[in-house]
DRENDREN-803413 format. One line per 10 residues: number of its first residue (from 1); for each residue x, y, z of N, C-alpha, C. Coordinates in steps of 0.1 Angstrom, whole numbers, m for minus. Each point is the difference from the previous one (the first is absolute). Example, Ala and Ser with C-alpha at 12.3 -4.5 7.8 and 13.67 -1.06 7.14 Angstrom:
2
1	132:m57:78:m9:12:0:9:12:0 ~ m4:11:m7:9:11:0:m8:11:8 .
END
This chain:
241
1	421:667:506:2:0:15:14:6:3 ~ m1:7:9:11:10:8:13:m8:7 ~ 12:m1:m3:10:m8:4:m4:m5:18 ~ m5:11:8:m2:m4:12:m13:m9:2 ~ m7:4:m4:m13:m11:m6:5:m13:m3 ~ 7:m1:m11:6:m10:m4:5:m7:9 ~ 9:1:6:11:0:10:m13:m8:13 ~ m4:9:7:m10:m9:10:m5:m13:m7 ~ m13:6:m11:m1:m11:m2:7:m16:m2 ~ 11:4:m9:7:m12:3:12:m5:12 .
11	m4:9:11:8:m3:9:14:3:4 ~ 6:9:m11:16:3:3:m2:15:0 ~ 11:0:1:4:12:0:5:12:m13 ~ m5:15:2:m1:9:m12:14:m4:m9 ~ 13:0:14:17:1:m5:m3:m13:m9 ~ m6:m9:2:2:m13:m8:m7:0:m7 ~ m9:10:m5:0:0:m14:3:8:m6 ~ 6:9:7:11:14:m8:11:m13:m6 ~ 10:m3:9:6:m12:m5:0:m9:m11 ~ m12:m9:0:m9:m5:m14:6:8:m11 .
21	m5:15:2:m4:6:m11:12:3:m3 ~ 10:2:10:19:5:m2:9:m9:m8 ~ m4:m16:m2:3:m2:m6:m6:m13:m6 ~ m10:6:m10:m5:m3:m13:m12:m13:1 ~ 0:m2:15:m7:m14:7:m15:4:m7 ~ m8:12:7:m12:1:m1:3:17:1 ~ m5:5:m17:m2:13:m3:m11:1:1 ~ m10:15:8:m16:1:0:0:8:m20 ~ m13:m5:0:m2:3:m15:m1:15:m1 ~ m5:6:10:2:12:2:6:10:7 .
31	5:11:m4:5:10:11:m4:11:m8 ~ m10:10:13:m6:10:m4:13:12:1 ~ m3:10:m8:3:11:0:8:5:14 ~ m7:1:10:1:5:12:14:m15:6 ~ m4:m13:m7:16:m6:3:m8:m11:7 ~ m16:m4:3:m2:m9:7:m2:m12:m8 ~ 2:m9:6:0:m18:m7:m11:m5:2 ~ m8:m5:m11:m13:m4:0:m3:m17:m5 ~ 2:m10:9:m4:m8:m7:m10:m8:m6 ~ 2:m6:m10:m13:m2:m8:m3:m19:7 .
41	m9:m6:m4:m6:m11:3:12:m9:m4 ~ 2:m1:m13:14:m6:m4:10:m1:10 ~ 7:12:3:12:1:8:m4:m5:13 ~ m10:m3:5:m9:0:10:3:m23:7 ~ m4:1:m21:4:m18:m1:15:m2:4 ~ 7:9:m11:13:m3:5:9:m3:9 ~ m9:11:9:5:1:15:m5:m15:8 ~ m7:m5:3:m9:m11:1:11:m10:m5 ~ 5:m2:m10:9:m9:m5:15:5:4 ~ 4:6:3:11:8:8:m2:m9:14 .
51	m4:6:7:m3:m7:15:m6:m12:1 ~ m4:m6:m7:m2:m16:0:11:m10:m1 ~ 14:6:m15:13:m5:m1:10:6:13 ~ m6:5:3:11:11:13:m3:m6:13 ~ m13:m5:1:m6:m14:13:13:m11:m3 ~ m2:m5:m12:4:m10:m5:16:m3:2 ~ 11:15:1:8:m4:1:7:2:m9 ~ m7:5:m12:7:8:m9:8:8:1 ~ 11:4:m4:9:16:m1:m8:10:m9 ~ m1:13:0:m5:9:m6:5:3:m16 .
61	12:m8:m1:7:1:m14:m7:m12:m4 ~ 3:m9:4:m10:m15:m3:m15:4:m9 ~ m8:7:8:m11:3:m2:m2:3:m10 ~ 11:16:m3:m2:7:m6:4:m6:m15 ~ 8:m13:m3:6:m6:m8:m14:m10:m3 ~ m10:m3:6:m11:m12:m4:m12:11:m8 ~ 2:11:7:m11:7:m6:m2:9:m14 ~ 17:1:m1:2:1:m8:1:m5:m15 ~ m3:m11:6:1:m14:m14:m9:0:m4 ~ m1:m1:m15:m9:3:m11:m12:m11:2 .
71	9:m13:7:m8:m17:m1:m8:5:19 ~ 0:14:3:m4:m5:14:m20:m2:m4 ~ m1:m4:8:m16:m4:0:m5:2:19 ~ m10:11:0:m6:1:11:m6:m7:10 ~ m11:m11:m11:m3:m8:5:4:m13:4 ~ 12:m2:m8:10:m11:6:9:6:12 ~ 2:12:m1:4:3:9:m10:m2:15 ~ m9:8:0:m12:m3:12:m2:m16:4 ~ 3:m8:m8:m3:m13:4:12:m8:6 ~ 13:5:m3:11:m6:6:0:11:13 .
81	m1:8:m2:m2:10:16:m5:m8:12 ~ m13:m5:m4:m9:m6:9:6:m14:1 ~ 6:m3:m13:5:m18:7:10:1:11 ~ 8:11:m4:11:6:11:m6:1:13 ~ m5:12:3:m1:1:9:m9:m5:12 ~ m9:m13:m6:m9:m10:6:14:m11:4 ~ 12:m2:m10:11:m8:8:7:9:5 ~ 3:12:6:4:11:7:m8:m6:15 ~ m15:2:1:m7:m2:9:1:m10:8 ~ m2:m12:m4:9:m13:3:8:m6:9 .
91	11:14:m13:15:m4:13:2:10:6 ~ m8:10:3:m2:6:11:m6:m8:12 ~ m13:m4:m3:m8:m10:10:11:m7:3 ~ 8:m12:m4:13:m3:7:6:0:7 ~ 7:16:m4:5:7:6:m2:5:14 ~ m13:3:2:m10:3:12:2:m9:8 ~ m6:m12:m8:0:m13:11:9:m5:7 ~ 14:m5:m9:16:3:5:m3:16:14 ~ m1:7:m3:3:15:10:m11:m13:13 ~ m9:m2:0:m9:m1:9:7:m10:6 .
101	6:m9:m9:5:m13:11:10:5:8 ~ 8:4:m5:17:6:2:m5:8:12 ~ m10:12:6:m5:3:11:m3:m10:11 ~ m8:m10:m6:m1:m11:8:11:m6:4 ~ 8:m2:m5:16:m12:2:3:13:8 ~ 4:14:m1:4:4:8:m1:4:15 ~ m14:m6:1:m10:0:15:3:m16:3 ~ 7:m8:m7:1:m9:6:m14:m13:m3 ~ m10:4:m7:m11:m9:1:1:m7:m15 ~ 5:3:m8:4:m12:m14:18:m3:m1 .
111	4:m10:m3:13:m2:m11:m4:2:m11 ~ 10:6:m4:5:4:m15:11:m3:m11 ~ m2:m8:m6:14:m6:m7:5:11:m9 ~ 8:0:m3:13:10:m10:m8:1:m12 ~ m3:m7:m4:m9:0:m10:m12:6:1 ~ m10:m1:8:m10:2:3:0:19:2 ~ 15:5:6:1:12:3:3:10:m13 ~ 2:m5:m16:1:4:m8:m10:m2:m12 ~ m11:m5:5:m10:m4:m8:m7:13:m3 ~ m6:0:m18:m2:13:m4:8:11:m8 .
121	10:m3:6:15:7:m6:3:m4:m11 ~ 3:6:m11:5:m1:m15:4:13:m9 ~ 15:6:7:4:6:m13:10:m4:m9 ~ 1:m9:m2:10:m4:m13:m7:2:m14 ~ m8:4:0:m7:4:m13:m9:8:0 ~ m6:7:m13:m11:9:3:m11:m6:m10 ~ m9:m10:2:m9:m5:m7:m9:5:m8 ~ m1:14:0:m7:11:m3:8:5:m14 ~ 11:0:1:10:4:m11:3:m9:m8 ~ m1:m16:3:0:m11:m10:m13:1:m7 .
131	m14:3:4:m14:2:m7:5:10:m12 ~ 5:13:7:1:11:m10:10:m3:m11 ~ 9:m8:m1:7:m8:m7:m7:m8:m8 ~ m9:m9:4:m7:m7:m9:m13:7:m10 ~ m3:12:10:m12:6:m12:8:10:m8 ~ 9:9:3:6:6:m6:14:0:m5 ~ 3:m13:m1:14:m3:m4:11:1:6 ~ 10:m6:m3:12:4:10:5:15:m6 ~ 1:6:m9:4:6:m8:m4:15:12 ~ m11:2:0:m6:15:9:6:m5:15 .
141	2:m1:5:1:m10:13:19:1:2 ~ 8:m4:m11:10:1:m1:3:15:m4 ~ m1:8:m5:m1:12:m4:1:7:14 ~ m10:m2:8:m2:7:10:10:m6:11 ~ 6:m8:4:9:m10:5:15:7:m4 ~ 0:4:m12:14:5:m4:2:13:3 ~ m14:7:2:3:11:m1:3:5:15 ~ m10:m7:10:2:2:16:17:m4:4 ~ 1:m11:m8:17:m3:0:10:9:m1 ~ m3:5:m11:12:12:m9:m6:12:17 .
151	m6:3:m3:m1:15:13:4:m6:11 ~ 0:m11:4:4:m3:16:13:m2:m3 ~ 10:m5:m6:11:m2:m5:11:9:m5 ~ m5:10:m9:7:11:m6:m4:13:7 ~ m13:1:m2:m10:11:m1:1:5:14 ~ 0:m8:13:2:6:11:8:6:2 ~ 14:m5:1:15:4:m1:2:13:m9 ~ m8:2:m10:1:13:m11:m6:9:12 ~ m14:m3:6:m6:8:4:8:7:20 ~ 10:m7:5:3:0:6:13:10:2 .
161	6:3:m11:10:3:m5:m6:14:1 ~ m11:m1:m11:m5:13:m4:m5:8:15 ~ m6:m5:11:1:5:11:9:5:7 ~ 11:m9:1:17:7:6:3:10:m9 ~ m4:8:m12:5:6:m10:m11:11:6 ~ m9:m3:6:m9:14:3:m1:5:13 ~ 7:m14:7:2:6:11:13:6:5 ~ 10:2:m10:11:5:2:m5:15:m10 ~ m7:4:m3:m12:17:5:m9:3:0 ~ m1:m12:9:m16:5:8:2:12:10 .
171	12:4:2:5:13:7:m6:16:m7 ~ 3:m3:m16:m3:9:m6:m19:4:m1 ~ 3:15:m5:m19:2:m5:m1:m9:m9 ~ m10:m3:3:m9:m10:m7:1:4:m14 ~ m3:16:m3:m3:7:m14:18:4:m4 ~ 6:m8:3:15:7:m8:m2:m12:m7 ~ 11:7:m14:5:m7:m10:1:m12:8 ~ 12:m7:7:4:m16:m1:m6:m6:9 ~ m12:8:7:m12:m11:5:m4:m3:m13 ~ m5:10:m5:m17:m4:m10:13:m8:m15 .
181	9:m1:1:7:m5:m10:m3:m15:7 ~ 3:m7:10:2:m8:11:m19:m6:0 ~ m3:11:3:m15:m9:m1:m9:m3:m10 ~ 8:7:m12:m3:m7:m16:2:m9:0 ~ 16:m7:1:4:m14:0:m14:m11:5 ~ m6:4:12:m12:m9:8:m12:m2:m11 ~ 2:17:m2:m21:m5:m15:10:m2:m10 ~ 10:m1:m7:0:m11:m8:2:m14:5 ~ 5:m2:12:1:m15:3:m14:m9:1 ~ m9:11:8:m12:m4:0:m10:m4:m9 .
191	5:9:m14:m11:m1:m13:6:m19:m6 ~ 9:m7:10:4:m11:m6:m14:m7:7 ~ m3:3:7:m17:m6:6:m12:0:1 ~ m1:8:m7:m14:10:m4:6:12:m5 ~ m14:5:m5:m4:17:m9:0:11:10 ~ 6:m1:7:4:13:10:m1:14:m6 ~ m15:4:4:2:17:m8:2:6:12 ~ 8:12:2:6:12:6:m11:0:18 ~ m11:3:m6:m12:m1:12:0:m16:9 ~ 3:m8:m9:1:m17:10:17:2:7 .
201	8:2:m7:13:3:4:0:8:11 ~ m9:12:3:m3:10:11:m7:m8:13 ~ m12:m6:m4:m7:m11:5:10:m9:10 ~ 9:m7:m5:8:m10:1:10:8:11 ~ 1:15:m5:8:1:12:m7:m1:13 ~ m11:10:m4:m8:6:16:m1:m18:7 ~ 0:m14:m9:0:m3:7:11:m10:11 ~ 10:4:m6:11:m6:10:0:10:11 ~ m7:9:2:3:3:12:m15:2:7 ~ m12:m4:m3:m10:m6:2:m2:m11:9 .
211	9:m13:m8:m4:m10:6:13:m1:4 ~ 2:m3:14:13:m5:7:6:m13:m2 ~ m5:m10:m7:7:m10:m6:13:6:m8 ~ m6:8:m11:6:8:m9:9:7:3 ~ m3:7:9:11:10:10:5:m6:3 ~ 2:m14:8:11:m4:5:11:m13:m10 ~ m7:m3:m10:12:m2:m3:6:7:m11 ~ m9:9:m4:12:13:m6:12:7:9 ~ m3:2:10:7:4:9:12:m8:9 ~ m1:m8:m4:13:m10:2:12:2:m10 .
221	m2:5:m10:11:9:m9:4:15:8 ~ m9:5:8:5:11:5:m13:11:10 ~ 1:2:9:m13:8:9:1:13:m9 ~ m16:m4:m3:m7:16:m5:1:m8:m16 ~ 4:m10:m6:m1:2:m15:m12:m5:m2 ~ m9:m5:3:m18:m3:0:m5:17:m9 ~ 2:4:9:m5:16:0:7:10:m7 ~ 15:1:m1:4:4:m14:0:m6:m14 ~ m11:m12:2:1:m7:m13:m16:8:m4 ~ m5:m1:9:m13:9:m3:m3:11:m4 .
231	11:7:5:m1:17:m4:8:m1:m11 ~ 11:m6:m1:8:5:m17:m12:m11:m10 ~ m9:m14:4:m8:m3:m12:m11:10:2 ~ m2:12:6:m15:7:m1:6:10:m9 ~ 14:6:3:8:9:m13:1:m7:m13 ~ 2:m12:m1:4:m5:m9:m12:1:m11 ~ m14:m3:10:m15:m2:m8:1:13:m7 ~ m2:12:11:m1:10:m6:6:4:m13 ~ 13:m3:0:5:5:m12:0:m2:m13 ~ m4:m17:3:m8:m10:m15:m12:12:m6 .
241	m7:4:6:m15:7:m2:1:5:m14 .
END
């Protein structure tokens, strides 16, 4: 099946599984010649278990740390999914009902006690991640906990730096020496997250200036560096070849 195929069918979008595949989440078993991504029934599962943990509230590192485990099991997995998200349903219905009153108290036709206006509400925990704890250990679970730690902690600030560092020449061509010196620094920072080959690293650029999430907060280091990040990583692809 054809990444866009793919992609409908399971309801997201192509970028999000270019993404997947950018960093090491969900590789298609194939890529033809001509460069297209074919996936097979397998990766098909995986994806399925992807967006079931991703409902759930999982992080994508998280995920990628359960599925990775030697002890994961499919079918235990499928069965905590469904106990999940049947108590997902629940405290939504709750939720609802709370919304429905709280309309009503605001038309004046019920009281509502303080309590009553918070009923349904529960984030002090993620019950979902205590399950995955219990089938798969604390061990995978913590793994993936340390590692979302370390990048939000260290890892951003590295990556932030490295922005102010490109955006002081983002002035220059893209294709001179101390850009493409400058935008090396990024695909080796990146290969700390994934297998970044030269064509994903090109990918990655076209898409900060694609999707305007991306554009904009690249561009809070400096107007226009979205777009010179793009054109010195499309030189940069090139010259890997």
């Amino acid at each position: 099946m054809k990444i866009k195929e793919a992609a409908d069918l399971a309801g997201v979008s192509v970028r999000t599984l270019h993404h997947y595949d950018e960093i090491g989440l969900l590789t298609p078993d194939t890529v033809t010649d001509a460069g297209y991504r074919l996936y097979s029934e397998a990766n098909l599962e995986k994806l399925q278990q992807i967006l079931f943990f991703k409902e759930l509230g999982f992080s994508l590192q998280k995920i990628q740390v359960i599925l990775e485990d030697p002890d994961f099991d499919r079918s235990e997995a499928l069965q905590l999914q469904h106990e999940a998200l049947l108590e997902k349903r629940q405290r939504l219905d709750r939720m609802i009902n709370t919304i429905e009153k709280t309309i009503r108290h605001e038309k004046g036709e019920i009281d509502m006690s303080r309590k009553e206006k918070f009923e349904g509400f529960d984030f002090s925990t993620n019950p979902y991640e205590e399950e995955a704890r219990r089938r798969w250990g604390d061990e995978a679970v913590d793994r993936s906990n340390e590692k979302v730690k370390q990048f939000d902690q260290s890892k951003q600030e590295e990556m932030n730096a490295l922005y102010r560092e490109l955006a002081a020449v983002h002035h220059l061509d893209p294709a001179s020496k101390e850009a493409q010196e400058t935008i090396g620094k990024w695909y080796r920072m990146l290969q700390q997250f994934g297998n970044y080959t030269p064509e994903m690293f090109r990918g990655l650029g076209e898409m900060y200036v694609a999707d305007e999430r991306f554009t904009k907060n690249i561009d809070r280091f400096g107007t226009g560096l979205a777009r010179f990040m793009k054109d010195a990583m499309a030189e940069f692809a090139d010259r890997k070849k």
